[in-house]
C-alpha positions in Angstrom: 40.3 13.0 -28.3 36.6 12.4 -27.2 34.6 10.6 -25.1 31.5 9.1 -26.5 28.6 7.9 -24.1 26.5 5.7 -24.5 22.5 5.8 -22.9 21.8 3.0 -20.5 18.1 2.7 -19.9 18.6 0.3 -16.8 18.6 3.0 -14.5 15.2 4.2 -15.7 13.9 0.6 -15.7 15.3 0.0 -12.1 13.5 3.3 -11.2 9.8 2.9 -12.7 10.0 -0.6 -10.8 11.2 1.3 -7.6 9.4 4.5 -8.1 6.0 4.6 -6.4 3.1 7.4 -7.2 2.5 8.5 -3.6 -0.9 9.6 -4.0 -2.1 6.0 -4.7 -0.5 4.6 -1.4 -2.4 7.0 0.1 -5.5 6.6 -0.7 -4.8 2.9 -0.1 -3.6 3.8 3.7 -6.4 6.1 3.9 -9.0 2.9 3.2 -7.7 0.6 5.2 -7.4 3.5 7.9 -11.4 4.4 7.4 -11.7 0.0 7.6 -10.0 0.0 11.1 -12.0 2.5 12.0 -15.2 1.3 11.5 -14.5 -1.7 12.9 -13.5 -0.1 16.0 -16.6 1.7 16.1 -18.8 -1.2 15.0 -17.3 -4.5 16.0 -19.2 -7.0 15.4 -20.6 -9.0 18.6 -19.0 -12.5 19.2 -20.7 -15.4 19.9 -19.3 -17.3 23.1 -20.1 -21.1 22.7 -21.3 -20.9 27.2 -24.1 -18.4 25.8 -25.4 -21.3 23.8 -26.4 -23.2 26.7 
């Protein structure tokens, strides 16, 4: 008596949806790490509406 099995490609559907390349979030982070910085380092001056007068 034998078992026969049969392939399911759910689980490898489920897990390209799930599966993320880590060197792309990184580079993401990294930007928007370099962005923060540069505003901290650069902010822009606000204008107060009591200067005007």
């Amino acid at each position: 008596m034998g078992v026969k099995f049969q392939r399911d490609d759910s689980l490898d559907k489920k897990f390209e949806e799930f599966a993320t390349f880590p060197d792309l979030e990184l580079e993401e982070k990294e930007k928007a790490k370099q962005a923060d910085i540069e505003r901290f380092l650069n902010p822009t001056p606000k204008k107060k509406e009591s200067d005007k007068k």
